[in-house]
C-alpha beads as a LAMMPS data file, in Angstrom:
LAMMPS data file: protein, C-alpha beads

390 atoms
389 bonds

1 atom types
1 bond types

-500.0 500.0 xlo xhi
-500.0 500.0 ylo yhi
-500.0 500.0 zlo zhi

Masses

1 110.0

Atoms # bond

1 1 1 230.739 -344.608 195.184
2 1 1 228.032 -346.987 194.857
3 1 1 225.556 -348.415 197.350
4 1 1 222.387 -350.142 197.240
5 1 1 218.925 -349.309 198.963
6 1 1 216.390 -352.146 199.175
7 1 1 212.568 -351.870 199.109
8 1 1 211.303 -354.889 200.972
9 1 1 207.619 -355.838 201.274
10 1 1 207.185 -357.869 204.477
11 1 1 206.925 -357.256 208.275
12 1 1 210.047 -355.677 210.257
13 1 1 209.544 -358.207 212.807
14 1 1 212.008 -360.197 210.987
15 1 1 214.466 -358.640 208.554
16 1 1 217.126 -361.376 208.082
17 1 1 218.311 -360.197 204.992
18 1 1 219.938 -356.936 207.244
19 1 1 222.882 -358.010 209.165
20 1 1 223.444 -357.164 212.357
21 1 1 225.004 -354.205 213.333
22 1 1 225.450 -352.787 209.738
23 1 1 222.636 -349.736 210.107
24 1 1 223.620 -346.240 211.135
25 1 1 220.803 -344.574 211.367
26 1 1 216.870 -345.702 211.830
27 1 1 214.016 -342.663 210.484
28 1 1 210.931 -343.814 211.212
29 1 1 206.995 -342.967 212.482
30 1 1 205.022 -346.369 213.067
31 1 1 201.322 -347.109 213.140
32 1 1 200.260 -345.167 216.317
33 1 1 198.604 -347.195 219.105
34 1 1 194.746 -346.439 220.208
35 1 1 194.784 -344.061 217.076
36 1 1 191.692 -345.567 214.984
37 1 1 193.217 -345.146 211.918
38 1 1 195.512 -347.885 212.356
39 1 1 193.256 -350.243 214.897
40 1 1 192.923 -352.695 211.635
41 1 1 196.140 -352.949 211.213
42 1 1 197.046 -353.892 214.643
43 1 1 194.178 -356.340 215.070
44 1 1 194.757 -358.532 212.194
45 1 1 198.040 -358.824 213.688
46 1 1 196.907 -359.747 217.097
47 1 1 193.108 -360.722 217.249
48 1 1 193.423 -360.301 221.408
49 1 1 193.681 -356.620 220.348
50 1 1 190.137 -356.610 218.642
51 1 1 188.970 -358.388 221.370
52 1 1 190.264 -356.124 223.706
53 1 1 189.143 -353.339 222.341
54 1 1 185.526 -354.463 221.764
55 1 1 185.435 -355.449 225.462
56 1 1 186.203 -351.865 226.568
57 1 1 189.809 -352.772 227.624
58 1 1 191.672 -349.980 226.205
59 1 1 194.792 -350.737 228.558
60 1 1 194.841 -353.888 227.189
61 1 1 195.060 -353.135 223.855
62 1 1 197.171 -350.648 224.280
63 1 1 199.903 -352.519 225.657
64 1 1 199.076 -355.489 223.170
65 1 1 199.356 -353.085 220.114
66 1 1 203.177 -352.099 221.854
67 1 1 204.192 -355.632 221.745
68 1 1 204.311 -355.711 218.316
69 1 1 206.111 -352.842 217.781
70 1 1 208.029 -354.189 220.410
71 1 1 209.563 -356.855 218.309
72 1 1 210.350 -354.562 215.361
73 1 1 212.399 -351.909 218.029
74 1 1 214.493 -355.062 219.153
75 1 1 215.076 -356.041 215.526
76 1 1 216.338 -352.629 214.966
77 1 1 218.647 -352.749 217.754
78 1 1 219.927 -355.708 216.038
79 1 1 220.868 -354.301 213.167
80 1 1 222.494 -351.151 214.396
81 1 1 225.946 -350.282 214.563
82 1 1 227.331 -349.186 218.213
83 1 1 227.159 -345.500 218.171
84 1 1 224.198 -345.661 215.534
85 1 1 221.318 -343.307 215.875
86 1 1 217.652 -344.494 216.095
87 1 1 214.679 -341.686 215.521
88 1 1 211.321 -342.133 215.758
89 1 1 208.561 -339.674 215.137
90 1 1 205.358 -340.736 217.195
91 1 1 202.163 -339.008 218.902
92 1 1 200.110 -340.196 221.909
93 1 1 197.044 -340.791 221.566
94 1 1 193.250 -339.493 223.028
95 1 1 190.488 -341.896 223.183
96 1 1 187.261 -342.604 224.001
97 1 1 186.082 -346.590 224.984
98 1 1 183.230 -347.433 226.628
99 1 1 182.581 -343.627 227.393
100 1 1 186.162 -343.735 229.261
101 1 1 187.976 -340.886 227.981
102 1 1 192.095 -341.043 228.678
103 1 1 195.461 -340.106 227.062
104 1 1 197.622 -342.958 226.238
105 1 1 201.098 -342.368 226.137
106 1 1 202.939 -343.532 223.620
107 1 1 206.080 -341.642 223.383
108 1 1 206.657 -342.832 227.075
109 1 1 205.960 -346.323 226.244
110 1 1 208.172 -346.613 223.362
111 1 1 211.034 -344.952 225.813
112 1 1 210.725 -347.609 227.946
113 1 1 211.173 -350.277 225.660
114 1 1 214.465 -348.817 224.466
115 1 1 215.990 -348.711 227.892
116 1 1 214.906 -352.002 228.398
117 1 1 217.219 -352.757 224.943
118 1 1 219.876 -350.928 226.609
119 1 1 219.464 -347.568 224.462
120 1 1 221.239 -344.727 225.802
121 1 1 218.183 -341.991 225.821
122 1 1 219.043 -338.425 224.037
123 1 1 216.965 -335.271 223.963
124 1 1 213.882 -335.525 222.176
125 1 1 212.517 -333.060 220.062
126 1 1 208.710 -331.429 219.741
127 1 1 207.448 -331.234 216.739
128 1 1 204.505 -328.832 216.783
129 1 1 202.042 -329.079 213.912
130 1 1 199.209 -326.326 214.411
131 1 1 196.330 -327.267 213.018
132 1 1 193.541 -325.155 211.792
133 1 1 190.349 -326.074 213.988
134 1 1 188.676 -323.441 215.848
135 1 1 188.133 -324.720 218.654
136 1 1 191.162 -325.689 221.123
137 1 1 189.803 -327.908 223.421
138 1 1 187.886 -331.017 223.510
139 1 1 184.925 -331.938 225.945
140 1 1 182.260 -329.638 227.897
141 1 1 183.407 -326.213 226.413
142 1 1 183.626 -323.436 229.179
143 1 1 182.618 -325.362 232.103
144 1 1 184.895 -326.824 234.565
145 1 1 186.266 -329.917 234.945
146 1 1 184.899 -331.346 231.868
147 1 1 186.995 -329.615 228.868
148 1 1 190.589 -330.970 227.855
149 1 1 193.531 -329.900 225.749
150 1 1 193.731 -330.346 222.770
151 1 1 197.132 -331.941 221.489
152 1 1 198.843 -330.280 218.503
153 1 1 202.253 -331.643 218.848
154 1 1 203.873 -335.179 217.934
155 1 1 207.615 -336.643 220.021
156 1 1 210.630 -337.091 217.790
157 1 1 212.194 -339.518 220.050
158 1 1 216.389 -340.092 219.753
159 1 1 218.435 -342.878 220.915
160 1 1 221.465 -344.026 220.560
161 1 1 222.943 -347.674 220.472
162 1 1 226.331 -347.268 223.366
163 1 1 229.059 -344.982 222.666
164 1 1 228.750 -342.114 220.450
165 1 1 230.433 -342.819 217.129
166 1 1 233.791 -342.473 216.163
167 1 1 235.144 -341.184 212.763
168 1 1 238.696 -342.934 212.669
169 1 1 239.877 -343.009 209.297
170 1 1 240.636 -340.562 206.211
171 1 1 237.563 -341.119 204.434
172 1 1 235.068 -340.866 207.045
173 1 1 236.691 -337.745 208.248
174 1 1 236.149 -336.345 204.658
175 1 1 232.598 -337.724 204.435
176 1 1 231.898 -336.088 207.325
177 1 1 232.926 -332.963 206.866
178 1 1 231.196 -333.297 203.402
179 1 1 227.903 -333.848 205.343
180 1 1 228.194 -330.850 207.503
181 1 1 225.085 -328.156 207.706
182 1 1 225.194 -325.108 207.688
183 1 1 225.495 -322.428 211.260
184 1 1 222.047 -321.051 210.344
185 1 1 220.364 -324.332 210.230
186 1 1 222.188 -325.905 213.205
187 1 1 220.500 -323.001 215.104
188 1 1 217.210 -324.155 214.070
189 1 1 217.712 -328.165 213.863
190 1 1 218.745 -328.790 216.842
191 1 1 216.166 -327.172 218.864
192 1 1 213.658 -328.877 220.809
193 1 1 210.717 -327.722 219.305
194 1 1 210.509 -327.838 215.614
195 1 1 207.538 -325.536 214.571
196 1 1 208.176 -324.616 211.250
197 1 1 207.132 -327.497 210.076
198 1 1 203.661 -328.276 209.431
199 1 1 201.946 -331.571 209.439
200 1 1 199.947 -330.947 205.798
201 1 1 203.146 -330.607 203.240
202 1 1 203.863 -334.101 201.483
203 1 1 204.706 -333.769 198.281
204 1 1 205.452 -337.041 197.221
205 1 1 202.092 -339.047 197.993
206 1 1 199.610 -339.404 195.336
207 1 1 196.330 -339.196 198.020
208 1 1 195.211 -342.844 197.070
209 1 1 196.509 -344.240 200.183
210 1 1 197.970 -341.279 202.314
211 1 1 195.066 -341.746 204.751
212 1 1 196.526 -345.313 205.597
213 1 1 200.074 -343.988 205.501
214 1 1 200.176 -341.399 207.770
215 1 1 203.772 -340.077 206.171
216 1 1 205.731 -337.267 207.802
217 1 1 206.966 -334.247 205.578
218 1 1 210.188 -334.951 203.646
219 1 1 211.650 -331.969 205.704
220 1 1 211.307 -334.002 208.902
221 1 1 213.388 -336.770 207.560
222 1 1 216.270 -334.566 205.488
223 1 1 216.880 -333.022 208.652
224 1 1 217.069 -336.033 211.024
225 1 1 219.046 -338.023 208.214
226 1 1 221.333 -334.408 208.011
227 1 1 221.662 -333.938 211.495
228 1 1 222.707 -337.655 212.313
229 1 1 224.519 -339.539 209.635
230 1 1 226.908 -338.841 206.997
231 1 1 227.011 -339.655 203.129
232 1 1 226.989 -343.359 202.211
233 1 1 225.796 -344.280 205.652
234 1 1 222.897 -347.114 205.537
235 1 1 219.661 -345.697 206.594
236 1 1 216.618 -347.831 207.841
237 1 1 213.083 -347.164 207.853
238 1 1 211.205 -350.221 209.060
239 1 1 207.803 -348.498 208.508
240 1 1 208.677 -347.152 204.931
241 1 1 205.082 -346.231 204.226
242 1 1 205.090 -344.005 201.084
243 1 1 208.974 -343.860 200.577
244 1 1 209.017 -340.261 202.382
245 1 1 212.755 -341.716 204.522
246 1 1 214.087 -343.025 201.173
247 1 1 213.746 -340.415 199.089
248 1 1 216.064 -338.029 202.170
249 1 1 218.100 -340.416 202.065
250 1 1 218.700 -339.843 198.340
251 1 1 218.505 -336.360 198.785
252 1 1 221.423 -336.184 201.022
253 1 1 223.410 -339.144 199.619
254 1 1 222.790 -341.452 201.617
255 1 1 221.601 -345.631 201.436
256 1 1 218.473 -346.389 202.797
257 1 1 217.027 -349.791 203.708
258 1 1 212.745 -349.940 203.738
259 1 1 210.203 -352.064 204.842
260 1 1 206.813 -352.204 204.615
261 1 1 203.769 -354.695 204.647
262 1 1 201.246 -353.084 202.649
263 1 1 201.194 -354.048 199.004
264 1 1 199.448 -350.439 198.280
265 1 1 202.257 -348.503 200.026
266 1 1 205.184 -350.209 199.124
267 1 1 204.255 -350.254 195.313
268 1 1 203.846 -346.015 195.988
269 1 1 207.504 -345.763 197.778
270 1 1 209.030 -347.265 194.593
271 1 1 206.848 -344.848 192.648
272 1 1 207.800 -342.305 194.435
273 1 1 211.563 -342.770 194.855
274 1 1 211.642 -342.965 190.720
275 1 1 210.326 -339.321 190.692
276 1 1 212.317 -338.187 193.355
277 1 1 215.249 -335.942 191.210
278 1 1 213.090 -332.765 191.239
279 1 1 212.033 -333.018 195.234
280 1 1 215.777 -333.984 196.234
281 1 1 217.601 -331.112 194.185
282 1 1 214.991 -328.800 194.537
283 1 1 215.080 -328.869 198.441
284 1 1 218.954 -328.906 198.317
285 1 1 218.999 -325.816 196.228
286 1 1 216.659 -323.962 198.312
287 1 1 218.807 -324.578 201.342
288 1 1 221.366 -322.987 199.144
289 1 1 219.314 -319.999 198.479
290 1 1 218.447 -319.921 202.107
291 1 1 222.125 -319.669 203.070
292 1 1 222.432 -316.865 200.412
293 1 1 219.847 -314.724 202.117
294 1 1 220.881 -315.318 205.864
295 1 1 224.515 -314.544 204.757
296 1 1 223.248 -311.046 202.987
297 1 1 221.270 -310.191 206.085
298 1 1 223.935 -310.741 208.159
299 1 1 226.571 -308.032 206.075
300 1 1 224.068 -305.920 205.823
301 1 1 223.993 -305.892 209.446
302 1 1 228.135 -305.362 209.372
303 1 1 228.262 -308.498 210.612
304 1 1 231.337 -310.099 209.550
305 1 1 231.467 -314.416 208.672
306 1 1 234.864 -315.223 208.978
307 1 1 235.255 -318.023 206.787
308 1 1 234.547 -319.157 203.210
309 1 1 233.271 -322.254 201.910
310 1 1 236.287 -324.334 199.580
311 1 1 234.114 -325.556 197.069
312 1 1 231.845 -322.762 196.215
313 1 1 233.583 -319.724 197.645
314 1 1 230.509 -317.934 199.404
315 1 1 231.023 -317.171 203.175
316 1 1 230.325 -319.829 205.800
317 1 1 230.032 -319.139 209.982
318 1 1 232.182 -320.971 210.670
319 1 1 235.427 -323.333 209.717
320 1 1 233.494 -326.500 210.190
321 1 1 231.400 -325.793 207.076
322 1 1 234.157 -324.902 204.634
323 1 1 233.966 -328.545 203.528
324 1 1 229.890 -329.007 202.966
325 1 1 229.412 -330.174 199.289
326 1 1 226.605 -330.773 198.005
327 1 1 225.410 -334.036 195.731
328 1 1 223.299 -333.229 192.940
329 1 1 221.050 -335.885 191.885
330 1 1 221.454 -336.004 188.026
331 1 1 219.488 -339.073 186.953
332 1 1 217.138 -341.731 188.036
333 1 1 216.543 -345.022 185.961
334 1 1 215.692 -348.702 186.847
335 1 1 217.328 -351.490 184.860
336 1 1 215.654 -354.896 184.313
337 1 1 216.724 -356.819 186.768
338 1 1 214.215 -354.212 189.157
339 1 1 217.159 -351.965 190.563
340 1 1 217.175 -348.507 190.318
341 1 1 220.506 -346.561 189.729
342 1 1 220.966 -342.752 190.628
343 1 1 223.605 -340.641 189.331
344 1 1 225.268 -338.007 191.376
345 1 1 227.136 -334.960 190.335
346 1 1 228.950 -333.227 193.493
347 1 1 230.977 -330.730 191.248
348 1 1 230.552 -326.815 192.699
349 1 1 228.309 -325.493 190.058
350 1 1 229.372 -322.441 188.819
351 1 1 225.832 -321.128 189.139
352 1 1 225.805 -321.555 192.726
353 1 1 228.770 -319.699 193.139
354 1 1 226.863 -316.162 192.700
355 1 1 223.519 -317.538 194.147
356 1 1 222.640 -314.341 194.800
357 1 1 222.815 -313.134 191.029
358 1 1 220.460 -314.580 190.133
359 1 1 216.547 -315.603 190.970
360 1 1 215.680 -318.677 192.460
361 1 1 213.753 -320.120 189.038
362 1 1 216.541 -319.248 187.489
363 1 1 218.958 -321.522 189.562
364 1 1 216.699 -324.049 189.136
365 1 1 216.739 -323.614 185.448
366 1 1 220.429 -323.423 184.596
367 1 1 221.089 -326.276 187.143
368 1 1 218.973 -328.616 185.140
369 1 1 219.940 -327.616 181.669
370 1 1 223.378 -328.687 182.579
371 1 1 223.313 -331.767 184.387
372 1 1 221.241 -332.819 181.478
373 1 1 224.414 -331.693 179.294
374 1 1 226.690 -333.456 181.996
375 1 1 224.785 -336.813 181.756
376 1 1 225.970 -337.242 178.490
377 1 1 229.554 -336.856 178.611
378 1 1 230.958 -336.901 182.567
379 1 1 231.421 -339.494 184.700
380 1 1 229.641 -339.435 188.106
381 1 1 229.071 -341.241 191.512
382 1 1 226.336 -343.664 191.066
383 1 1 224.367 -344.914 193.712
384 1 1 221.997 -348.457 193.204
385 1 1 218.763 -348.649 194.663
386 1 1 217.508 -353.181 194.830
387 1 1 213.945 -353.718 195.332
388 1 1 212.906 -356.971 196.261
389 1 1 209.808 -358.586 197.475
390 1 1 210.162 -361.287 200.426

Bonds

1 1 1 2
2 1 2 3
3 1 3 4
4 1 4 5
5 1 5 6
6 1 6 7
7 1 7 8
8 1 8 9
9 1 9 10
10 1 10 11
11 1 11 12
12 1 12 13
13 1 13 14
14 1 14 15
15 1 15 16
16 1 16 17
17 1 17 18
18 1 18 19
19 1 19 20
20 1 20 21
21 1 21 22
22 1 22 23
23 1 23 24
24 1 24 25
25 1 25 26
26 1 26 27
27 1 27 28
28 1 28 29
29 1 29 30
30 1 30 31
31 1 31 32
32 1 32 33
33 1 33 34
34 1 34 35
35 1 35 36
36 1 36 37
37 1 37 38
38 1 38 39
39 1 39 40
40 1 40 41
41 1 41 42
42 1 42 43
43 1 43 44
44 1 44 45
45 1 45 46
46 1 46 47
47 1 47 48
48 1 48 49
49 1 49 50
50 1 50 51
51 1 51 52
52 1 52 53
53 1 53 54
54 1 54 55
55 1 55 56
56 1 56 57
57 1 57 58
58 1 58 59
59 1 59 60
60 1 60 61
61 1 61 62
62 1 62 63
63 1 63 64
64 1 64 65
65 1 65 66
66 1 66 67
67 1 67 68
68 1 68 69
69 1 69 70
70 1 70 71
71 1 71 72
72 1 72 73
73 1 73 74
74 1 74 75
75 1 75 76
76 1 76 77
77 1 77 78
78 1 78 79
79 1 79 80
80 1 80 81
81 1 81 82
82 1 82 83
83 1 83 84
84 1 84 85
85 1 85 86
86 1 86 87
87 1 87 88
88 1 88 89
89 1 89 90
90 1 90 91
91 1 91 92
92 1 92 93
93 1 93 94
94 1 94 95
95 1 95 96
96 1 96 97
97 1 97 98
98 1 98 99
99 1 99 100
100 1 100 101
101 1 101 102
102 1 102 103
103 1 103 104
104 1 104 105
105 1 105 106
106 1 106 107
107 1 107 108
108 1 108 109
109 1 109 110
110 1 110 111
111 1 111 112
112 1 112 113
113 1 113 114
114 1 114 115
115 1 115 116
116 1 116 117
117 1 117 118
118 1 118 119
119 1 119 120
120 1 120 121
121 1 121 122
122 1 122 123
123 1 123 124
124 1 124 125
125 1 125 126
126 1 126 127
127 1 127 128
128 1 128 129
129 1 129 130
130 1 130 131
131 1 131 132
132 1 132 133
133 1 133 134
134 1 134 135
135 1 135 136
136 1 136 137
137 1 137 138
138 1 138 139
139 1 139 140
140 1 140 141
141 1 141 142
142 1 142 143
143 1 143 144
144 1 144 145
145 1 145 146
146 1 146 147
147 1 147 148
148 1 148 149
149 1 149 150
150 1 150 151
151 1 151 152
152 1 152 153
153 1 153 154
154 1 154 155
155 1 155 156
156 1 156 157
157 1 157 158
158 1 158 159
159 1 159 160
160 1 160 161
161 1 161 162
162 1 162 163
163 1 163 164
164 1 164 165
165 1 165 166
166 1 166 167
167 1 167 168
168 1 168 169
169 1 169 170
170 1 170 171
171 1 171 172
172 1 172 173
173 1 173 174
174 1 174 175
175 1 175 176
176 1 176 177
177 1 177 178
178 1 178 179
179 1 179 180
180 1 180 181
181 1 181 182
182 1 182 183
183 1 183 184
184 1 184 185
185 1 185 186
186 1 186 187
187 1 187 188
188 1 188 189
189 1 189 190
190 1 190 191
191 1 191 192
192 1 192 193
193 1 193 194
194 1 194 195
195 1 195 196
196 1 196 197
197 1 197 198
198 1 198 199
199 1 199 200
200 1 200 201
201 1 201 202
202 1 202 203
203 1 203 204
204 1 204 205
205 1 205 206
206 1 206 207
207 1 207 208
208 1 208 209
209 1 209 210
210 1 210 211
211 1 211 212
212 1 212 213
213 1 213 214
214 1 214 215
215 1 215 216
216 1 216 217
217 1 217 218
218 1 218 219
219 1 219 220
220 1 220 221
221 1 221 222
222 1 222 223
223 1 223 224
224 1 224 225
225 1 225 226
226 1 226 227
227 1 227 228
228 1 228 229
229 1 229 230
230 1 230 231
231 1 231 232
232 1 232 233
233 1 233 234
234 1 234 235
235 1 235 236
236 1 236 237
237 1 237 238
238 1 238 239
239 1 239 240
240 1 240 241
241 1 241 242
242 1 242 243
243 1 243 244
244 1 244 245
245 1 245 246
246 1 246 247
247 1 247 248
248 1 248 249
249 1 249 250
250 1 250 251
251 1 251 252
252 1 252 253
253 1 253 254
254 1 254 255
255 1 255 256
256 1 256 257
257 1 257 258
258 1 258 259
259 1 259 260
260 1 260 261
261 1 261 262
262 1 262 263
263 1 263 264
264 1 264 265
265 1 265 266
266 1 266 267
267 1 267 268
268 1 268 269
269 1 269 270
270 1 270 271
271 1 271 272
272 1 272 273
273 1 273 274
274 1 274 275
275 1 275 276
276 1 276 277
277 1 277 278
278 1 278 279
279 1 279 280
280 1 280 281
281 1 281 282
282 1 282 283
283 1 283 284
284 1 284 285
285 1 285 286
286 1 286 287
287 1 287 288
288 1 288 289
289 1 289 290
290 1 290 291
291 1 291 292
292 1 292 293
293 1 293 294
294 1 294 295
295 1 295 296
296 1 296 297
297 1 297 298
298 1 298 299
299 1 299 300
300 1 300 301
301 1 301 302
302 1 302 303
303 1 303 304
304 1 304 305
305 1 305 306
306 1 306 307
307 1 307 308
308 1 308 309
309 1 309 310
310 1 310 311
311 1 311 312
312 1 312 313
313 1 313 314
314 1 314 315
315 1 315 316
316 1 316 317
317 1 317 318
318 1 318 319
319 1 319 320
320 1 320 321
321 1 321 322
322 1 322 323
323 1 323 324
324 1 324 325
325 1 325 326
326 1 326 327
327 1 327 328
328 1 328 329
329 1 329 330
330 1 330 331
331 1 331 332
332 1 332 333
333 1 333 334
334 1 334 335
335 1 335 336
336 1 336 337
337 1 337 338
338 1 338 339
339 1 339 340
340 1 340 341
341 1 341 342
342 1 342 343
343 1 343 344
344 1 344 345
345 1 345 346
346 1 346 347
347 1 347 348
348 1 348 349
349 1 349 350
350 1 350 351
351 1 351 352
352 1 352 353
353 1 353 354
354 1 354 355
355 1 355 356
356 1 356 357
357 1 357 358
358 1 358 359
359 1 359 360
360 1 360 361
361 1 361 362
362 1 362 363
363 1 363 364
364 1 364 365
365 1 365 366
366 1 366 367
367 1 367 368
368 1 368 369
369 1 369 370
370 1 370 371
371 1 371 372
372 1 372 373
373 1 373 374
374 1 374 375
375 1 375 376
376 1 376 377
377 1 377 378
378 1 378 379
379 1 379 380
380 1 380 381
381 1 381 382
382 1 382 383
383 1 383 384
384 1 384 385
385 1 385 386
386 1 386 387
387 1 387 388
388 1 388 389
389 1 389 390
């Protein structure tokens, strides 16, 4: 199997070099409107914005910082396939101009551009990220009317492009069932409020330019890229930022597509999707090792789990997860001509076949020890990764 992901440094307004309706899935968290962090951004895209803002008119700007993100949602309705799945982590914003305090709602904004496109609107999730001020409020303390919440939460918003998607032949139907998670973690994915998650964990920026970035936790996207795609599908992330929606995409298997317009960033997603082996295999190992633990619980319990998993042999919930296999990412190297090829190894390790046996470093351990004797001798699944500038 062999696919390519492509790094491309330019706006998303445009992306000609994607065809249309060839994306499955879009994993992304844009510049947030009326949040200062990104008003520079926005303005020397629109000067009317700066304007706007300068004058006082935060409605104005508002909606004038939307219309450019407006033409990057209709370019990624574009380039979806029907029944494709389009994610979008985003937080309103609070603001203060010209002594005018208001919320500005940009989840709700956002919504209604989609079912202008025709998107069919799913549940959304909550993501809650406590954070660790002391005070919970904003404005005149104790005294009434003049206090106001304080917002610890961001929207994962979910649509989907017409009909949900069909798996018709052989090899999807095997992909699929490939892809599948596990009972334990549908129970907690597909809530609406993700909590366990916090906002602070990003282990794959370097600091330099995370305050312009704004990246979500690599969680956030392995479970969104988990929950709705399957191996070799073609991810897109038309605000790739610091790489975080590549890197789950490796991590799981799949190709990924990213754009960004920052010279800074993009240069730090390619960095970052070079070091990615130990993140990726580390995370899928833990969910191993997470599995092992819930499944002990549970006998301990005398709680029975009816079935067993075909390629590793420990128990599964369920018969829908007797398939899942797992693609370990063995090696990452970048030829000359800039494209960067990833090996995969999605034979059952024997070592994961008595998880339990064993402690977590030394999973870890043995795992690596023998993919690096593996890499020298078996053949594997590669998976090419082109970078290009526009």
């Amino acid at each position: 199997m062999k696919t390519k992901i492509r790094a491309l440094q330019q706006s998303a307004k445009n992306m000609p070099q994607i065809p249309s309706e060839s994306v499955d899935l879009v994993v992304t968290s844009p510049p947030y409107p009326m949040i200062s962090m990104w008003d520079d951004s926005f303005c020397e895209q629109d000067k009317n914005i700066e304007r706007a803002l300068t004058d006082g008119e935060g409605v104005k700007a508002f909606e004038l910082m939307h219309m450019i993100l407006d033409e990057i949602w209709s370019e990624c309705w574009r380039v979806m396939k029907n029944g494709g799945i389009i994610c979008v982590n985003i937080g309103d914003a609070t603001r203060s101009i010209h002594n005018e305090f208001r919320l500005y709602s940009n989840h709700s904004r956002i919504v209604k551009k989609f079912l202008d496109l025709g998107c069919v609107v799913l549940p959304d999730i909550i993501w809650r990220k406590p954070t660790n001020a002391p005070n919970k409020f904003m404005g005149s303390g104790m005294l009434p009317v003049g206090a106001y919440v304080t917002y610890e939460h961001e929207y994962i918003l979910i649509f989907r492009k017409g009909d949900r998607r069909r798996f018709e032949n052989h090899s999807e139907k095997t992909l699929r069932r490939e892809s599948a998670f596990f009972w334990e973690e549908r129970n907690v994915w597909f809530s609406d409020i993700w909590n366990d998650i916090t906002g602070v964990r990003q282990p794959l920026s370097n600091g330099v330019t995370r305050t312009r970035s704004g990246a979500f936790p690599f969680e956030l996207a392995y479970r969104l890229i988990s929950m709705f795609s399957i191996k070799g599908d073609t991810i897109l992330d038309p605000f790739m930022g610091t790489g975080t929606t590549l890197t789950a995409a490796l991590a799981t298997a799949r190709n990924a597509i990213g754009i960004e317009l920052d010279q800074a960033l993009y240069s730090e997603a390619i960095d970052n999707v070079l070091d990615a082996q130990d993140v990726a295999n580390r995370y899928t190992f833990e969910r191993l090792i997470r599995h092992h633990q819930f499944t002990t619980e549970r006998l301990e319990q005398g709680k029975q789990l009816k079935y067993e998993n075909a390629h590793y042999g420990f128990p599964v919930m369920t018969s829908q997860e007797t398939d899942l296999l797992f693609d370990v990412i063995r090696r990452i190297s970048m030829t000359s001509d800039n494209t960067v090829t990833v090996d995969y190894d999605n034979t059952p390790q024997e070592e994961l076949w008595n998880i339990g046996s064993v402690s977590k470093r030394s999973v870890l351990y043995l795992l690596k020890k023998r993919s690096q004797v593996r890499s020298r001798n078996t053949p594997v699944r590669q998976e090419s990764f082109q970078f290009e500038k526009s």
